[in-house]
Backbone of each chain as ProteinMPNN parsed JSONL, in Angstrom:
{"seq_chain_A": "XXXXXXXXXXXXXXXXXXXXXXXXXXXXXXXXXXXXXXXXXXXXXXXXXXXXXXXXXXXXXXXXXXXXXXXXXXXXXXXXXXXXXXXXXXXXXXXXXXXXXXXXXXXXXXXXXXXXXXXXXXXXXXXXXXXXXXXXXX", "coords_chain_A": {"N_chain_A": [[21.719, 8.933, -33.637], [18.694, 10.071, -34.426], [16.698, 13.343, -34.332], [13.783, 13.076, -34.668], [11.353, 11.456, -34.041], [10.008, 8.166, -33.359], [8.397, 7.397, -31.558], [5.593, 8.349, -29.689], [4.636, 8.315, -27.387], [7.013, 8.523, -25.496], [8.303, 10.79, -25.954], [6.018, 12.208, -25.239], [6.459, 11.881, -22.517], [8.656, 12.99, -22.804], [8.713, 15.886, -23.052], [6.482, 16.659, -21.017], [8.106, 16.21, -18.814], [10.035, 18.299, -19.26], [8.52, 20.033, -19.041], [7.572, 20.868, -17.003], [8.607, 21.912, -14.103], [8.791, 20.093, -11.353], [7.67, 17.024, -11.241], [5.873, 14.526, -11.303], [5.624, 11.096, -11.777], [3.726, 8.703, -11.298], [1.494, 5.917, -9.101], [-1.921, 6.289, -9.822], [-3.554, 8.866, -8.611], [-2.54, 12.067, -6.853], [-4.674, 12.52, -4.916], [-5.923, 10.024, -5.115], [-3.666, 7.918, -4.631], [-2.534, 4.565, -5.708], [-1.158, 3.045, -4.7], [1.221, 2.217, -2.219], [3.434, 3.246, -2.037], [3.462, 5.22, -4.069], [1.996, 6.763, -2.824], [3.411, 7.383, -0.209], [5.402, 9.125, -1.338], [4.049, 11.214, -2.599], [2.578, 12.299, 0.053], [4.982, 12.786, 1.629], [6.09, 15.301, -0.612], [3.522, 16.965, -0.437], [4.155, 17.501, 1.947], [6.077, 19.515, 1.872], [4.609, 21.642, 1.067], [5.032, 22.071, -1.646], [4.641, 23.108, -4.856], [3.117, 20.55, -7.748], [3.057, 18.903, -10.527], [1.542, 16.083, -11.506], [1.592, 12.86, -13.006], [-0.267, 10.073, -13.873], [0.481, 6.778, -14.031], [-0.929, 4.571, -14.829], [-2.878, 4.241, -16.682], [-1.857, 3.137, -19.241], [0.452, 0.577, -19.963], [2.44, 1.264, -21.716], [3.169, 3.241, -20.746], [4.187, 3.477, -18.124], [6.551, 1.55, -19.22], [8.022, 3.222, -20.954], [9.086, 5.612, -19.873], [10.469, 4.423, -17.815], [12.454, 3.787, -19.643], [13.395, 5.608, -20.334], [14.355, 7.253, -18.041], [16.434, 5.339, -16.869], [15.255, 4.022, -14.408], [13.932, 1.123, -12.582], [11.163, 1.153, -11.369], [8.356, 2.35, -9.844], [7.148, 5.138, -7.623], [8.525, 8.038, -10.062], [10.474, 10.954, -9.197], [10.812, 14.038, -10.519], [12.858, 16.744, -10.952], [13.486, 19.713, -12.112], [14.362, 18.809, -14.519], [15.46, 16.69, -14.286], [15.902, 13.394, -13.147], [15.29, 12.933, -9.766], [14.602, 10.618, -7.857], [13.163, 7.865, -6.649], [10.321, 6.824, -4.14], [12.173, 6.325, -1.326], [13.967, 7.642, -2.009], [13.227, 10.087, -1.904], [11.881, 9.785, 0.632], [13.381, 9.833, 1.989], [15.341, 12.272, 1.573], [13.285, 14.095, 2.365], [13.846, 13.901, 5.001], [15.737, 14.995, 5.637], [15.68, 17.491, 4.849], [16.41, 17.923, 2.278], [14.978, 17.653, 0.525], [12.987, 19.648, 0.594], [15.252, 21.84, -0.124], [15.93, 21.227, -2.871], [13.496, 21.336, -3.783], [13.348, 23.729, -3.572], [11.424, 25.661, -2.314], [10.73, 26.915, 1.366], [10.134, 24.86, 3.965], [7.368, 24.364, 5.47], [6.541, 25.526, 9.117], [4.946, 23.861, 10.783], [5.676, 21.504, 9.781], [6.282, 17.877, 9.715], [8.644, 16.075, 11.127], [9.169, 13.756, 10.741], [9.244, 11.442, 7.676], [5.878, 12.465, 6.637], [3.969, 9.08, 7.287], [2.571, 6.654, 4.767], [0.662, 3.779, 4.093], [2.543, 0.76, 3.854], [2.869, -1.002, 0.638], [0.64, -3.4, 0.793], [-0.093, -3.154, 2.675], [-2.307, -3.514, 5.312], [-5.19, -1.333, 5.584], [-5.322, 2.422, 6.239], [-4.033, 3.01, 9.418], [-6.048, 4.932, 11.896], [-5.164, 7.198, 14.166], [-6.463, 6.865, 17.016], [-6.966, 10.148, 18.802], [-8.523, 10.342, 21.17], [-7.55, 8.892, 23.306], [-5.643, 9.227, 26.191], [-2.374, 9.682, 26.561], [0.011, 10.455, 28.421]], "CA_chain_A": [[20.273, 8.94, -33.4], [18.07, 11.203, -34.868], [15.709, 13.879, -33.339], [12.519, 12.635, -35.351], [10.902, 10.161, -33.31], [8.449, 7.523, -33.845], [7.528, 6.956, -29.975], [5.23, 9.506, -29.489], [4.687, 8.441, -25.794], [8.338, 8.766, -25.175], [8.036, 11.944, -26.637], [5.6, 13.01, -24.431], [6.715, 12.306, -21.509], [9.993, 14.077, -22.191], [7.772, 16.809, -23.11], [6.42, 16.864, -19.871], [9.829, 16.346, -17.761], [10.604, 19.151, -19.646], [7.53, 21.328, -18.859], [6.88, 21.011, -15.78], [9.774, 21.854, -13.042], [8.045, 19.4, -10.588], [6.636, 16.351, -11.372], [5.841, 13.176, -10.137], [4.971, 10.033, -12.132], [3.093, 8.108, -9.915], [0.362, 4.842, -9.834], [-2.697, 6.351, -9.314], [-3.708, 10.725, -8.684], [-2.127, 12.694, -5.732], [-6.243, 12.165, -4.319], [-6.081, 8.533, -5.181], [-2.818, 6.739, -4.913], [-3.197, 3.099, -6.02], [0.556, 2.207, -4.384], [1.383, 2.871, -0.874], [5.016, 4.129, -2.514], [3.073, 6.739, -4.683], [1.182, 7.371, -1.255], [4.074, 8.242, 0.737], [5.734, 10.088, -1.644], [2.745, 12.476, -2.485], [2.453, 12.319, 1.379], [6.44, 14.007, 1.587], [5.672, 16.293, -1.403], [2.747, 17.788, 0.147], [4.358, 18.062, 3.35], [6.76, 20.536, 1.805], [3.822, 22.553, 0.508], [6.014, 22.769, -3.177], [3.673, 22.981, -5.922], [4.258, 19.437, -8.183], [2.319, 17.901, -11.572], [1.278, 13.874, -10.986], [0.979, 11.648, -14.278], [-0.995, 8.49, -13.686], [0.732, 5.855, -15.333], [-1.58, 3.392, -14.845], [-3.39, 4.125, -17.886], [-1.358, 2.583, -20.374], [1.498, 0.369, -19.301], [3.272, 1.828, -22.347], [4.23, 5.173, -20.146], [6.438, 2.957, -17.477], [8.095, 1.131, -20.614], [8.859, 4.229, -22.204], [9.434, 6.27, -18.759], [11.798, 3.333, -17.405], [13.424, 3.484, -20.278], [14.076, 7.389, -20.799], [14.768, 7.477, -16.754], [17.219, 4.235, -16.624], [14.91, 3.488, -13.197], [12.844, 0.584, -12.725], [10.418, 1.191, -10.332], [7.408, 3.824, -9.902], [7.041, 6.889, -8.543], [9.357, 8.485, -10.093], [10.459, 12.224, -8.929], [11.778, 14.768, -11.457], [12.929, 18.363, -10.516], [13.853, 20.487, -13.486], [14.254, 17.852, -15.796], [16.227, 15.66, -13.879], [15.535, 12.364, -11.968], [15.405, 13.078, -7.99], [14.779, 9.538, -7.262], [11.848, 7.211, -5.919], [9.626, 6.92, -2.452], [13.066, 5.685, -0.932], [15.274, 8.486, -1.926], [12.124, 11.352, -2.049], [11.342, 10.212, 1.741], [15.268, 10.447, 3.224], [15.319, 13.79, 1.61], [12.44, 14.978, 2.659], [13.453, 13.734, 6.542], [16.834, 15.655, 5.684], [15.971, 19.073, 4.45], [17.375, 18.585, 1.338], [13.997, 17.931, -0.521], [12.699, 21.595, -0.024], [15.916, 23.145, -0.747], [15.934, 20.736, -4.165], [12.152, 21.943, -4.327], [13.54, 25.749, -3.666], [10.805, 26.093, -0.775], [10.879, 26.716, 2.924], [9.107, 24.257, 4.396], [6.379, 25.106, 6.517], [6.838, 25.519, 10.533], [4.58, 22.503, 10.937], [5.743, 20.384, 9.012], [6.864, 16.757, 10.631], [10.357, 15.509, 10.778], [9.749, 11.861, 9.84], [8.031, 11.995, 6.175], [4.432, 11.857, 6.33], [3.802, 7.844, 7.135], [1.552, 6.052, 4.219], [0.664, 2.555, 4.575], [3.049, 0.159, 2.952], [1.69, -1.856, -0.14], [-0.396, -4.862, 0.859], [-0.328, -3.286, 4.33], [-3.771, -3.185, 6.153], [-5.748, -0.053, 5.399], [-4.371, 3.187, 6.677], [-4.62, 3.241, 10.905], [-6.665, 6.039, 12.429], [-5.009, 7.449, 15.394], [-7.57, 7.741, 18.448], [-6.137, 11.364, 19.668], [-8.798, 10.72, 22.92], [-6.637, 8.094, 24.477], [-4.73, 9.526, 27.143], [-1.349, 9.101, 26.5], [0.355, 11.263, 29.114]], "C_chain_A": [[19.623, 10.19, -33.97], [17.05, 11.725, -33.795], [14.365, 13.507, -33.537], [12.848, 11.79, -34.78], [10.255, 9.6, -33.718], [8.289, 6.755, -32.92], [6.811, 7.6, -29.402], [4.81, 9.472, -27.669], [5.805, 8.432, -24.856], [8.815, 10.082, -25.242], [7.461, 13.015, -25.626], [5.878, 13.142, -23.428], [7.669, 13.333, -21.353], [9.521, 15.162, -22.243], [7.341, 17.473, -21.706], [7.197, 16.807, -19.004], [10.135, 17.84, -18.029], [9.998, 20.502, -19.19], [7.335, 21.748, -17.821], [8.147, 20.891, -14.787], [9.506, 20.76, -11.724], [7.222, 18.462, -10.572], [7.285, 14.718, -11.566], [5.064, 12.149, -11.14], [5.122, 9.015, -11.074], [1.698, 6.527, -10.13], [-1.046, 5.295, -8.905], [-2.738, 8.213, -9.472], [-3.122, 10.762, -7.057], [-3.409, 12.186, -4.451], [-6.152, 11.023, -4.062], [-4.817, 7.836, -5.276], [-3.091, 5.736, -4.643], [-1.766, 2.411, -5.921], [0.772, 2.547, -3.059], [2.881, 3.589, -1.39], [4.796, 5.183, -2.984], [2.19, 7.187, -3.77], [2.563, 8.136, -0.903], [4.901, 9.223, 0.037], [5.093, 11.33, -2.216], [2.772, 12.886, -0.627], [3.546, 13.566, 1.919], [6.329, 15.326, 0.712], [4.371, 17.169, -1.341], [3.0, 18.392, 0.98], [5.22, 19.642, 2.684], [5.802, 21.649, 1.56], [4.771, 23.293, -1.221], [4.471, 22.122, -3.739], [4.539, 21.721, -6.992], [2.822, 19.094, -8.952], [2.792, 16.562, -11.184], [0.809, 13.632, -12.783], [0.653, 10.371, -13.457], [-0.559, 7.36, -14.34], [0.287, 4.769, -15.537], [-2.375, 2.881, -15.74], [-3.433, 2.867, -18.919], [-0.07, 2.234, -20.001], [2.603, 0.538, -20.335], [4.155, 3.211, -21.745], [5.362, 4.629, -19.105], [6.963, 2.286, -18.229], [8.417, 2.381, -20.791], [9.508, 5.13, -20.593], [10.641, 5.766, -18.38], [13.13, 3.663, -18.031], [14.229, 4.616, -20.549], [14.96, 7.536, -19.319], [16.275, 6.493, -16.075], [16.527, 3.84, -15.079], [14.039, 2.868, -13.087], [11.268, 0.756, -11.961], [9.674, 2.788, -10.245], [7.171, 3.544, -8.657], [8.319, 7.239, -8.672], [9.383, 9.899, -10.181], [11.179, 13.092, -10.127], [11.61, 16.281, -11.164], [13.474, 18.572, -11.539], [14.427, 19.638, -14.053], [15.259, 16.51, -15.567], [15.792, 14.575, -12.811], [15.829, 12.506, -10.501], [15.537, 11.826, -7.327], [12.922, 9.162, -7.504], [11.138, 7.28, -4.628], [10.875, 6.785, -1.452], [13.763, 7.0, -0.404], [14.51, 9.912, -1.704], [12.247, 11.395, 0.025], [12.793, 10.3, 2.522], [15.495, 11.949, 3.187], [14.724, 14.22, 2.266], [12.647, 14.911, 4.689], [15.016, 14.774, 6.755], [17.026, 17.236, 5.406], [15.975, 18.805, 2.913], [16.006, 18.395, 0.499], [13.601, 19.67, -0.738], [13.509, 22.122, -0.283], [16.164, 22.314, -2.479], [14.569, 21.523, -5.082], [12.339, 23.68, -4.496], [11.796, 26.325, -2.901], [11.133, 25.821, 0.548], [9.901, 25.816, 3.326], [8.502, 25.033, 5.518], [6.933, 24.813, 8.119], [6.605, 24.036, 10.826], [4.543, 21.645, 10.399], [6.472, 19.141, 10.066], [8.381, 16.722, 10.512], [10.604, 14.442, 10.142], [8.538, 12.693, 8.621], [6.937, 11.615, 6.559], [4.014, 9.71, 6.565], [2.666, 7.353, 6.076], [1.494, 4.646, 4.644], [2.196, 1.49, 3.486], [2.753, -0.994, 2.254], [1.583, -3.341, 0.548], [-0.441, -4.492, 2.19], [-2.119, -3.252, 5.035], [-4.238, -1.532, 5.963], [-5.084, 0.977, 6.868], [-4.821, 3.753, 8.594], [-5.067, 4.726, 11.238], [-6.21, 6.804, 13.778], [-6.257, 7.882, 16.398], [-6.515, 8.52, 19.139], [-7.114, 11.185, 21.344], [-8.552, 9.524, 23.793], [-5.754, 8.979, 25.487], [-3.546, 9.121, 27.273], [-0.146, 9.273, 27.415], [0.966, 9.464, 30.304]], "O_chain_A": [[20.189, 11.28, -33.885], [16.617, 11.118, -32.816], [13.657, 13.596, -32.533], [13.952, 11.252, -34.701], [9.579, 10.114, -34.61], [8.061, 5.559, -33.103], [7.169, 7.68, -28.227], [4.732, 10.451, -26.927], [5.654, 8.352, -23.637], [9.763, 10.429, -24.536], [7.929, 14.09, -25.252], [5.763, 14.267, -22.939], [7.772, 14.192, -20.477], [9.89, 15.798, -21.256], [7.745, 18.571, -21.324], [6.916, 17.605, -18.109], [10.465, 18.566, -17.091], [10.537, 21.594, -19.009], [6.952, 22.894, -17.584], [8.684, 19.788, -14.685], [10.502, 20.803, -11.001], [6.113, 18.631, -10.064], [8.333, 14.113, -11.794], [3.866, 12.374, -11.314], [6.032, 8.623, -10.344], [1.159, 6.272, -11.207], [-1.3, 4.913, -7.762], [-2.054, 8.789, -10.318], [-3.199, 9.839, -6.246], [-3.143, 11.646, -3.377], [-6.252, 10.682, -2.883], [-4.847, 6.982, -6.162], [-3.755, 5.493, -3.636], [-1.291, 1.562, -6.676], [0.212, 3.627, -2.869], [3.202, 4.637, -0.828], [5.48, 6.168, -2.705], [1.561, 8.193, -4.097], [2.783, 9.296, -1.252], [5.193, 10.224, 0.691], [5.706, 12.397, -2.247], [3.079, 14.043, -0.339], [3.303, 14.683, 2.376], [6.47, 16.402, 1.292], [4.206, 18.048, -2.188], [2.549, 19.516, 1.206], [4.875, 20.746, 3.104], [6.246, 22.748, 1.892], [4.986, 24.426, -1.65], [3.66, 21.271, -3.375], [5.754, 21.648, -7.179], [1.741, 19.004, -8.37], [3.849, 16.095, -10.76], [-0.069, 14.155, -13.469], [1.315, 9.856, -12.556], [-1.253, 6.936, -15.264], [0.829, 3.942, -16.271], [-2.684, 1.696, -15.868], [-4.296, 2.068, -19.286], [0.705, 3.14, -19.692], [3.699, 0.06, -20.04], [5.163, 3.843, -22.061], [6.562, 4.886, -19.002], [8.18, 2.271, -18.046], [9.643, 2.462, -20.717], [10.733, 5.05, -20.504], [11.708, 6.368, -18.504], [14.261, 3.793, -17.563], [15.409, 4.64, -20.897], [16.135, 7.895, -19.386], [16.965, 6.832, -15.114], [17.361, 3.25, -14.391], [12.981, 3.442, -13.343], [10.322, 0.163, -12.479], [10.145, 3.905, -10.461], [6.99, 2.403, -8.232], [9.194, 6.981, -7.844], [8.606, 10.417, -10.984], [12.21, 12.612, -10.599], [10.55, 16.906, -11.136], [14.057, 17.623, -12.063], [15.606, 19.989, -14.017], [15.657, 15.657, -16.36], [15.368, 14.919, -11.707], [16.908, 12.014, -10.173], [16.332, 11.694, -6.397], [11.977, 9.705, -8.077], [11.683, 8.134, -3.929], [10.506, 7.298, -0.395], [14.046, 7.4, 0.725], [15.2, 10.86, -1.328], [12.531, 12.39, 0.693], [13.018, 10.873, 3.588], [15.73, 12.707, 4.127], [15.294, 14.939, 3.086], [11.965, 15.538, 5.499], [15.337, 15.212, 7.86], [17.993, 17.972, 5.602], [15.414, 19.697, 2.277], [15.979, 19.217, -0.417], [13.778, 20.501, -1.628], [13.203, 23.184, -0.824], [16.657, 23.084, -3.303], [14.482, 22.002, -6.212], [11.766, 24.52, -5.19], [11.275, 27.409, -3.163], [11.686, 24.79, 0.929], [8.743, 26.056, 2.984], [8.924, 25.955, 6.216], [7.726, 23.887, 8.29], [7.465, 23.182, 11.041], [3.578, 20.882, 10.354], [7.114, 19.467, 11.065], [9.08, 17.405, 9.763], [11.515, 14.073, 9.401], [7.719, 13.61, 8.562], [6.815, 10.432, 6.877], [3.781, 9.209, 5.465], [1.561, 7.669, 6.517], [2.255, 4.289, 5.544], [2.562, 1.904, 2.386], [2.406, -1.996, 2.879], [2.486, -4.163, 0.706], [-0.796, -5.355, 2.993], [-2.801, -2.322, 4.603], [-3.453, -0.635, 6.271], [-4.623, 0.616, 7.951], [-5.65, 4.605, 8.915], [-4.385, 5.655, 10.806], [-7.16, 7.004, 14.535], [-6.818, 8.975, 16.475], [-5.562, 8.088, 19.787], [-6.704, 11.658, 22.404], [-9.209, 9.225, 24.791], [-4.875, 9.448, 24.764], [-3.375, 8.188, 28.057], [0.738, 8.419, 27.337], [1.515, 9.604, 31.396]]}, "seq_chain_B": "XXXXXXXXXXXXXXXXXXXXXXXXXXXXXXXXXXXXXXXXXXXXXXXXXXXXXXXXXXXXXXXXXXXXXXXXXXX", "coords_chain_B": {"N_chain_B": [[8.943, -18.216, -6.428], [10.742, -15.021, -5.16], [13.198, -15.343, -2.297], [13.997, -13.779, 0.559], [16.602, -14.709, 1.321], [17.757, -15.831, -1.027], [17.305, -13.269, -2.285], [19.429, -11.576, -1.28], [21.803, -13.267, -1.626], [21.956, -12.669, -4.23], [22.697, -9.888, -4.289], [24.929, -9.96, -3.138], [26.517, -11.239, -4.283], [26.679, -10.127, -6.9], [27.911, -7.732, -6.651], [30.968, -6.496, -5.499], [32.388, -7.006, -2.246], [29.856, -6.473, -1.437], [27.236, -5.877, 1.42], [23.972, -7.433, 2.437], [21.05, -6.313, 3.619], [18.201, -7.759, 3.849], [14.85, -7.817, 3.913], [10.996, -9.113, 3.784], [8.61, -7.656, 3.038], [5.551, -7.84, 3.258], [5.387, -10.607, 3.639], [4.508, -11.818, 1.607], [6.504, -12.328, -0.536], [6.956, -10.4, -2.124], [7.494, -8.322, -2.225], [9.891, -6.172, -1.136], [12.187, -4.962, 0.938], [15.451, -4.018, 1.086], [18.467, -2.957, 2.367], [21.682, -2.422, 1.792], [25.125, -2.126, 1.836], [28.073, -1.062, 0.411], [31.07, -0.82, -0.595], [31.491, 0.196, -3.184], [29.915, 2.067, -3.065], [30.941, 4.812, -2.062], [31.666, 6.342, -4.473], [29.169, 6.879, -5.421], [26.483, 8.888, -6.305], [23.209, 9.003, -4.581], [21.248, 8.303, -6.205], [22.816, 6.813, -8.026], [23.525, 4.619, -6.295], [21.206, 3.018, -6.277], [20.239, 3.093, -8.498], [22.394, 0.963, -9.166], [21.877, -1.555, -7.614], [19.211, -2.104, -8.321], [20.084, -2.598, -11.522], [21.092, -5.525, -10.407], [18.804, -7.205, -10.548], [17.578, -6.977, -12.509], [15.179, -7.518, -15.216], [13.407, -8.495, -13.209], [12.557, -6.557, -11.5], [9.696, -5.664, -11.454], [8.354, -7.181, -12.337], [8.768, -11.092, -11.035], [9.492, -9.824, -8.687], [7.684, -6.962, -7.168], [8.025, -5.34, -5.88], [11.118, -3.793, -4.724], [12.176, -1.828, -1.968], [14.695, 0.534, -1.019], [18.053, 0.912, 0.94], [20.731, 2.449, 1.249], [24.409, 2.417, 1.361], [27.89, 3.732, 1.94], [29.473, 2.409, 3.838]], "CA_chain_B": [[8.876, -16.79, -5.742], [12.243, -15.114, -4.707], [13.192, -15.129, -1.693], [14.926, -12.679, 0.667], [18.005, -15.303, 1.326], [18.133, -15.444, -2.505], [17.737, -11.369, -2.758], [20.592, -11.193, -0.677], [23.081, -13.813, -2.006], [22.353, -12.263, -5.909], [23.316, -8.533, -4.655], [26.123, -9.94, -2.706], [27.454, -11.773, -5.309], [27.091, -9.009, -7.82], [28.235, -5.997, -6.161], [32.423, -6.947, -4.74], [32.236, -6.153, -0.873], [28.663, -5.965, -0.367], [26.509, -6.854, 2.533], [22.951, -6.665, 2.435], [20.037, -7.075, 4.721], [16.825, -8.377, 3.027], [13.474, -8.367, 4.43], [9.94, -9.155, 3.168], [7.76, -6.426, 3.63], [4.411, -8.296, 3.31], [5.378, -11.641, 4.026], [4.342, -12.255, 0.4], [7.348, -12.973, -1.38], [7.04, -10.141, -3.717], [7.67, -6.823, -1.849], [11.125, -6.711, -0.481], [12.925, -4.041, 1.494], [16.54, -4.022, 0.865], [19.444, -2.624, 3.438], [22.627, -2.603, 1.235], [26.436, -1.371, 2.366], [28.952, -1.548, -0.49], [32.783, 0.259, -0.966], [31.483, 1.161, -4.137], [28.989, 3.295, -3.258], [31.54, 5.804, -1.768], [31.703, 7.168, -5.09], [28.493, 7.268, -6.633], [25.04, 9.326, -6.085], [22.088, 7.915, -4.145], [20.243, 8.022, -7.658], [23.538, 5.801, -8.715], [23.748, 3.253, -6.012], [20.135, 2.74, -5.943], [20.491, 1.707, -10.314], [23.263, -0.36, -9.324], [21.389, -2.464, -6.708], [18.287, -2.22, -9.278], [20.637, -3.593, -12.278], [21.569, -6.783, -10.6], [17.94, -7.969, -10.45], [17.314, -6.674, -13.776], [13.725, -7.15, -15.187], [12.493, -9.047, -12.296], [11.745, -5.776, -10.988], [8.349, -5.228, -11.683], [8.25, -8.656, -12.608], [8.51, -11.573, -10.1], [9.774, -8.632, -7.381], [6.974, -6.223, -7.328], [8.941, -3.631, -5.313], [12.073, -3.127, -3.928], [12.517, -0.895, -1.689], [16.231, 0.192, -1.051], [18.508, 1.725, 1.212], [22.246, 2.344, 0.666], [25.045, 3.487, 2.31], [29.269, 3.163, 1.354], [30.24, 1.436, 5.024]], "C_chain_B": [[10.441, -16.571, -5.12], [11.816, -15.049, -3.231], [14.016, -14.328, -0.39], [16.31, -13.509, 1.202], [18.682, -15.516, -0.508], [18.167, -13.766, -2.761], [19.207, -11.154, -2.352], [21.665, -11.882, -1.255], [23.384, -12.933, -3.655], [23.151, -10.653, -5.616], [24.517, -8.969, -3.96], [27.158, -10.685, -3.537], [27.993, -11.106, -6.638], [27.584, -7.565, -7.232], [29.723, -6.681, -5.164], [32.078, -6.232, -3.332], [30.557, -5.768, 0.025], [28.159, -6.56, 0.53], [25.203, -5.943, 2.632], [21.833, -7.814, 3.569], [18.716, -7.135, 3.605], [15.587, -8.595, 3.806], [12.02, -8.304, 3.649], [8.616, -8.486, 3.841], [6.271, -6.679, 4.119], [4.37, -9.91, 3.701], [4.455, -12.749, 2.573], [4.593, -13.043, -0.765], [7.437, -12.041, -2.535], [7.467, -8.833, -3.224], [8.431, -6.763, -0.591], [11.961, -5.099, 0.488], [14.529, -4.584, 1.814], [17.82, -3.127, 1.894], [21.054, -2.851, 2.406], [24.176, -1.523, 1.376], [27.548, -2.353, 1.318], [30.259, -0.52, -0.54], [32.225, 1.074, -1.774], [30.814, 2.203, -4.327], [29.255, 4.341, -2.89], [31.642, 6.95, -2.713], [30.823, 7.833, -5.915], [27.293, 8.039, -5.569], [24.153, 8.441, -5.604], [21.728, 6.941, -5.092], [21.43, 6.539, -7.761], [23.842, 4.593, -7.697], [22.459, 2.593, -6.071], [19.756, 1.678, -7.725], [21.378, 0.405, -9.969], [22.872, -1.462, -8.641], [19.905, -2.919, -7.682], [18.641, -3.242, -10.369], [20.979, -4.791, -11.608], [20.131, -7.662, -10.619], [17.033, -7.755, -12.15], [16.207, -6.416, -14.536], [12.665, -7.208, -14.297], [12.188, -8.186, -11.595], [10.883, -5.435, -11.374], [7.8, -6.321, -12.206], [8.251, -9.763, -11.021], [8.374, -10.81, -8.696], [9.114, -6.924, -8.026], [7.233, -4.828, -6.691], [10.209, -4.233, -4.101], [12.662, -1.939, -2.975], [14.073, -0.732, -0.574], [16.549, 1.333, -0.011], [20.169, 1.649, 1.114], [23.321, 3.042, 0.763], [26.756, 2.938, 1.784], [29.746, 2.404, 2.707], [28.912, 1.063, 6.107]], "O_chain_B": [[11.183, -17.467, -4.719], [10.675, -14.823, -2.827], [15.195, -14.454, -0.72], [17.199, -12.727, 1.538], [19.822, -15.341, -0.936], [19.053, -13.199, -3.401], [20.032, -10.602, -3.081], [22.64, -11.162, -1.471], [24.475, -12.643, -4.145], [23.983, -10.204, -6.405], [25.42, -8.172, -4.214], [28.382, -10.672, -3.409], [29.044, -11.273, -7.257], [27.403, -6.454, -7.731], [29.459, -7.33, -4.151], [31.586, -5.106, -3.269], [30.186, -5.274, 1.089], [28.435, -7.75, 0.683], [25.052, -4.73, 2.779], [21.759, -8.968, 3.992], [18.573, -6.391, 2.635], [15.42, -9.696, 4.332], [11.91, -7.375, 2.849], [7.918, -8.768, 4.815], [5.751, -6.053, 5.043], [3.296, -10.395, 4.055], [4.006, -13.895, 2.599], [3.961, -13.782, -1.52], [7.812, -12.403, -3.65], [7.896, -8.144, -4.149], [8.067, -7.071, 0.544], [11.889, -4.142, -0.282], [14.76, -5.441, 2.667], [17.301, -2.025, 1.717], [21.414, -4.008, 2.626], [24.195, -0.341, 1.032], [27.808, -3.557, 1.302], [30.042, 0.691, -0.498], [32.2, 2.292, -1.599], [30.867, 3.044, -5.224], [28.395, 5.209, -3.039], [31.701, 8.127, -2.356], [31.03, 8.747, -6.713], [27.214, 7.833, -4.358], [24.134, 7.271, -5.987], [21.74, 5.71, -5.133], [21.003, 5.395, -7.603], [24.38, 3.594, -8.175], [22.568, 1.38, -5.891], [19.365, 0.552, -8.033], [21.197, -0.759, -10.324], [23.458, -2.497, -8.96], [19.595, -4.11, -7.689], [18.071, -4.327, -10.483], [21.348, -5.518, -12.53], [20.295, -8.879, -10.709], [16.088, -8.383, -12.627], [15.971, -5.222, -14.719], [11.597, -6.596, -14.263], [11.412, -8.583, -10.725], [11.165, -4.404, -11.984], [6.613, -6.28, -12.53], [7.788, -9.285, -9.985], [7.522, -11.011, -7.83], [9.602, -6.106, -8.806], [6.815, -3.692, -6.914], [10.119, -4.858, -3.044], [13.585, -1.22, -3.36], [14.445, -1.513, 0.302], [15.869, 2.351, 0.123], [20.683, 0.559, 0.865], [23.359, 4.197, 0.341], [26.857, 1.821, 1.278], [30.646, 1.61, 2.432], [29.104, 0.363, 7.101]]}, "name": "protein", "num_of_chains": 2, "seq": "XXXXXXXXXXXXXXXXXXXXXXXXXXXXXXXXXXXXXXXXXXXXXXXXXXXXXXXXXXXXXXXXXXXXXXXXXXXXXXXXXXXXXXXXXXXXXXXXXXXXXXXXXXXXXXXXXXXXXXXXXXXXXXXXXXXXXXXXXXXXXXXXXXXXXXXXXXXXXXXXXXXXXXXXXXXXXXXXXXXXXXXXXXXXXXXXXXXXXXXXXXXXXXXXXXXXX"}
C-alpha cells in the first residue's frame, strides 16, 4: 500500500485521531446529540471533567464509511484516546462506571461525580424525564 | 424486520458456545440490546469481543439493525 492517498476524508480523519488525544466521533455536537448513544456517552465524558474534541458525522455519510472502515467498528460514537479506539456508548459507559475511563483519560475524576454513568435517554425513548426533586421521598 | 429470536439464533450459531440474551429496546424491531457469554471471549479485549459479535451481523448494522447495543462477558 502506498502512503499517497486518494481518500482525502480518510485522511482526515486519521489526521484528526492523530491530533487530538481525545476525541469522540459522535451523531450530532456534545450541545446537541442527535442519538441517545452519542448522548450518553458525551454524558460519561463530561462526567469525568477530561477535556475531549466531538466530530459530527452527520454531515456527510462519507465520514462513518471511511471512519468504520479505518476503525474496523460499525456503529457510532466512536471513542479514541491517543490514537487508539476505546470503544462505543457500551464499552465508554462500563468504564466510566469502573474507574477505568478517567485513568484511560489520565484524570481524577471529580468528588461529585456519580457512580452509574450519567443516564441519557435511549434512542426512540420518550424525551428526557425531569426529576421533580419537591416530592418527598423520605 | 429482524427479530430478537433471530438476533439470537445468528450469534449463537456463529460464535461455538455462545448464549445470548436479545432484547428490543424500542419495541421497534430495529434497536436491539444484546447480552452475550461466549468461551471465546476469555481471550480477547472488550474492543475484540464486541467486533466479533458486530462481524456476525455484518452490514446489517446500520442497516436493517439500527443499533446494537452489546454486552459481553467469557462465562
Amino acid at each position: 500500500m502506498s502512503e499517497t492517498t486518494e481518500n482525502p476524508i480518510r485522511e482526515a480523519i486519521a489526521e484528526a485521531i492523530r491530533d487530538h488525544e481525545v476525541i469522540l466521533f459522535m451523531k450530532g455536537t456534545p450541545e446537541r446529540p442527535a442519538c441517545g448513544f452519542s448522548a450518553r456517552t458525551v454524558a460519561a465524558l463530561e462526567a469525568t471533567q477530561a477535556p475531549f474534541a466531538a466530530v459530527d458525522i452527520l454531515p456527510d455519510p462519507r465520514i462513518r464509511q471511511e471512519l468504520s472502515a479505518l476503525s474496523n467498528w460499525p456503529t457510532i460514537p466512536q471513542l479514541f484516546v491517543k490514537g487508539e479506539l476505546v470503544g462505543g456508548c457500551d464499552i465508554v459507559t462500563e468504564m466510566y462506571e469502573s474507574g477505568e475511563l478517567a485513568e484511560v483519560l489520565g484524570v481524577e475524576p471529580p468528588a461529585n461525580a456519580p457512580d452509574e454513568a450519567p443516564k441519557a435517554a435511549e434512542p426512540g425513548a420518550p424525551p428526557l424525564q425531569i426529576d421533580n426533586n419537591l416530592v418527598d421521598r423520605s | 424486520m429482524p427479530t430478537t429470536d433471530e438476533l439470537k439464533l445468528r450469534i449463537e450459531t456463529a460464535i461455538p458456545g455462545a448464549s445470548a440474551q436479545v432484547i428490543d429496546l424500542t419495541g421497534g424491531g430495529d434497536h436491539f440490546r444484546a447480552s452475550v457469554v461466549a468461551p471465546e471471549f476469555a481471550d480477547m479485549s472488550r474492543i475484540e469481543q464486541h467486533r466479533r459479535v458486530y462481524a456476525v451481523f455484518g452490514p446489517d448494522i446500520g442497516g436493517p439493525i439500527h443499533a446494537l447495543s452489546l454486552e459481553t462477558r467469557a462465562e
